[in-house]
SEKE-128451 format. One record per residue (C-alpha): residue in one letter; x, y, z. Coordinates in nm, 3 decimals. Layout:
aa;X;Y;Z
A;X;Y;Z
...
This chain:
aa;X;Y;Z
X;0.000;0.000;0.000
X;0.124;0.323;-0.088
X;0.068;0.589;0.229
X;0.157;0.936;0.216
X;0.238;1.184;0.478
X;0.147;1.537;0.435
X;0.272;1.792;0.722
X;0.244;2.224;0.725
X;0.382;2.379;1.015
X;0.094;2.636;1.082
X;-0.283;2.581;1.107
X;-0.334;2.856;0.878
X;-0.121;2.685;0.587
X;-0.266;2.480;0.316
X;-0.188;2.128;0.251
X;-0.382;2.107;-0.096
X;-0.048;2.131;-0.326
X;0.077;1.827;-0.103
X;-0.214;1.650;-0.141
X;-0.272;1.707;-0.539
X;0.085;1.531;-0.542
X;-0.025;1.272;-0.361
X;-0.283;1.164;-0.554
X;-0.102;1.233;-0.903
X;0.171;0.955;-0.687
X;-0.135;0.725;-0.642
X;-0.140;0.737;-0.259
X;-0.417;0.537;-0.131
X;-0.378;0.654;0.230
X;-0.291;1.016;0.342
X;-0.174;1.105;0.661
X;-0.268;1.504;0.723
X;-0.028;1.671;1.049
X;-0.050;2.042;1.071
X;0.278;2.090;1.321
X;0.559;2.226;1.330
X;0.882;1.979;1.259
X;1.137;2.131;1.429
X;1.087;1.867;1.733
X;1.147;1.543;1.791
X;0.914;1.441;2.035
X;0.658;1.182;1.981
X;0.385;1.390;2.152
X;0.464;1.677;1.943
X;0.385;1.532;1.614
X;0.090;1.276;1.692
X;-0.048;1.213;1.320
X;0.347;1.124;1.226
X;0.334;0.872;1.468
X;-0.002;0.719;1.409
X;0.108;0.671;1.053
X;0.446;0.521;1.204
X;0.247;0.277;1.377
X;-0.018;0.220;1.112
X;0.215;0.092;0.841
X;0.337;-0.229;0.730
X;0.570;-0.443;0.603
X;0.607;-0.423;0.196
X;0.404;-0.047;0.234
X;0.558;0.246;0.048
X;0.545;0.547;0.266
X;0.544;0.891;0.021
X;0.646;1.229;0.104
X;0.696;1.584;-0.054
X;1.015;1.680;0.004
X;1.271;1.542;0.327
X;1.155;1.871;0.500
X;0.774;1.784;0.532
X;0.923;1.431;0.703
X;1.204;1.521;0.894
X;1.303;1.803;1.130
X;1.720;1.701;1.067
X;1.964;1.480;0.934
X;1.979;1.265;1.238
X;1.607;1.283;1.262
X;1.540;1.141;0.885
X;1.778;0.881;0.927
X;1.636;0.785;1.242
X;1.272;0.730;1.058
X;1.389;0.591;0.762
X;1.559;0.310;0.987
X;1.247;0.246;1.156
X;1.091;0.244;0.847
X;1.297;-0.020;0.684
X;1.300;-0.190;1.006
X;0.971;-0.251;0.908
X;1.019;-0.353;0.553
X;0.870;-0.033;0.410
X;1.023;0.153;0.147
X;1.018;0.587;0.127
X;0.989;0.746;-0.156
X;1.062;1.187;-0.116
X;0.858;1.310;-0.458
X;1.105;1.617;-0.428
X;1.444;1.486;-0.404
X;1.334;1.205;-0.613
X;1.475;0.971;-0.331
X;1.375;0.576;-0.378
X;1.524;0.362;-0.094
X;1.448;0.026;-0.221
X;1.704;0.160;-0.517
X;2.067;0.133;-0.429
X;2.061;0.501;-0.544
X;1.809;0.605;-0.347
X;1.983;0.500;-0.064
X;2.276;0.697;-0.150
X;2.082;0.989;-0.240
X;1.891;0.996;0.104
X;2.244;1.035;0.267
X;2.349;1.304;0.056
X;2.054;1.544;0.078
X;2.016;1.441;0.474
X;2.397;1.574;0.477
X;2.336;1.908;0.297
X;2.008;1.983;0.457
X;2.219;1.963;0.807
X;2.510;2.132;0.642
X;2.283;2.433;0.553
X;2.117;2.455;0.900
X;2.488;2.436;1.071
X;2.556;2.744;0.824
X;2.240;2.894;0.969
X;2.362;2.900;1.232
X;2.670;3.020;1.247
X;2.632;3.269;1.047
X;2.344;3.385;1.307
X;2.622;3.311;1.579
X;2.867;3.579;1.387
X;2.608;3.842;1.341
X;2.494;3.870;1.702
X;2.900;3.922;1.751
X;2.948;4.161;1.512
X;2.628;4.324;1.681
X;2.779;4.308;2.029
X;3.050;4.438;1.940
X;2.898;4.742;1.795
X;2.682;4.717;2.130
X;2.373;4.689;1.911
X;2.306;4.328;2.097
X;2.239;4.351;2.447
X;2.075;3.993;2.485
X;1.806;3.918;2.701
X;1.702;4.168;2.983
X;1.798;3.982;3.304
X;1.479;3.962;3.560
X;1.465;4.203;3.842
X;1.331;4.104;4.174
X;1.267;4.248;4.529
X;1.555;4.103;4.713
X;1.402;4.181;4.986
X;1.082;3.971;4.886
X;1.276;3.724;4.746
X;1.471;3.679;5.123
X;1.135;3.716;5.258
X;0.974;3.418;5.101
X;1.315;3.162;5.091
X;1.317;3.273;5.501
X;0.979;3.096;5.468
X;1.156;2.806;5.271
X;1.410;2.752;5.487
X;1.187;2.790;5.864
X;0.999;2.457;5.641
X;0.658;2.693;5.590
X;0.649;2.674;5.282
X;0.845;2.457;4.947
X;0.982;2.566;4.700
X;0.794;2.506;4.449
X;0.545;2.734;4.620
X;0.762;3.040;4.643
X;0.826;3.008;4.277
X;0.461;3.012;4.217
X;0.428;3.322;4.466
X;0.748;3.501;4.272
X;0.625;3.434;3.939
X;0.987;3.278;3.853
X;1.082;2.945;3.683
X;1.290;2.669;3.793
X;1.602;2.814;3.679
X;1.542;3.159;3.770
X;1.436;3.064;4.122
X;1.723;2.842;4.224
X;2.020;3.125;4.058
X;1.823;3.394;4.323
X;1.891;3.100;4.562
X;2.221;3.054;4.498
X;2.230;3.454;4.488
X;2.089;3.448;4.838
X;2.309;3.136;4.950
X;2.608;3.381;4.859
X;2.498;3.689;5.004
X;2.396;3.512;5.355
X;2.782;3.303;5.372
X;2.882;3.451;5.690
């Protein structure tokens, strides 16, 4: 059986030009996701895995392009091994990738490789610019979060006397894990001696 996987990243995108190609490929079952790829998790993309579960050895599972599948190099390779795990074959419309061809194998590498490449460049590139930019103190990075001290002492007094935990008094400071326990440490350092 030939399935196909159609994925947008926004509700408000369209998935018709996906799906035209999908039926022009003769897909007789089409998976529709409307999330964004960029993570990994399982509960993130719930339609992917579905389909992941649904299909079966000698199936042919169709895509788009790589970038409608897979959110990275390591994360295409990843499903195409539990694919042919399986016994099922992908086919990327796009790239023209076949992987029960000996090319298509090779292909699959090659375009996993320079889709990573690019995003590496993306990001370095990003990494130089916000240097350049703090160097011309245009970049000032996030604004750190101001607190009371005072309130903050106040409320990890209460911590500390066992009143109250602390996952309380970072509900009461508005402040997340992180946050909360560097004001501790803060405190820890002020109150030394």
């Amino acid at each position: 059986m030939k399935i196909g996987y159609v994925r947008v990243s926004t509700e408000e995108q369209n998935t018709s030009r996906q799906e035209v190609i999908m039926e022009q490929l003769g897909v007789e079952r089409v998976y529709i996701e409307k999330a964004s790829g960029k993570s990994a998790k399982k509960e993130d993309r719930p339609v992917l895995e579905e389909m992941m579960n649904f299909i079966r050895e000698g199936d042919v599972l169709v895509v788009e392009s790589i970038s409608r599948f897979a959110r990275s190099t390591i994360d295409l390779l990843k499903l195409v091994e539990r694919l042919e795990s399986k016994g099922v074959a992908f086919v990327s419309q796009k790239e023209n990738i076949d992987t029960t061809t000996p090319q298509g194998k090779f292909m699959l590498t090659v375009f996993g490789a320079l889709a990573q490449l690019e995003r590496e460049q993306t990001r370095q590139r990003q990494a130089e610019g916000i240097a350049i930019a703090k160097a011309e103190g245009k970049y000032k990075g996030r604004k750190p979060i101001e607190i009371d001290t005072d309130l903050f002492d106040s409320v990890y007094k209460r911590v500390l006397d066992g009143e109250i935990t602390n996952n309380y008094a970072m509900t009461k400071l508005g402040l997340k894990r992180n946050t909360y326990y560097k004001f501790v440490a803060d405190y820890k350092s002020r109150n030394e001696n």
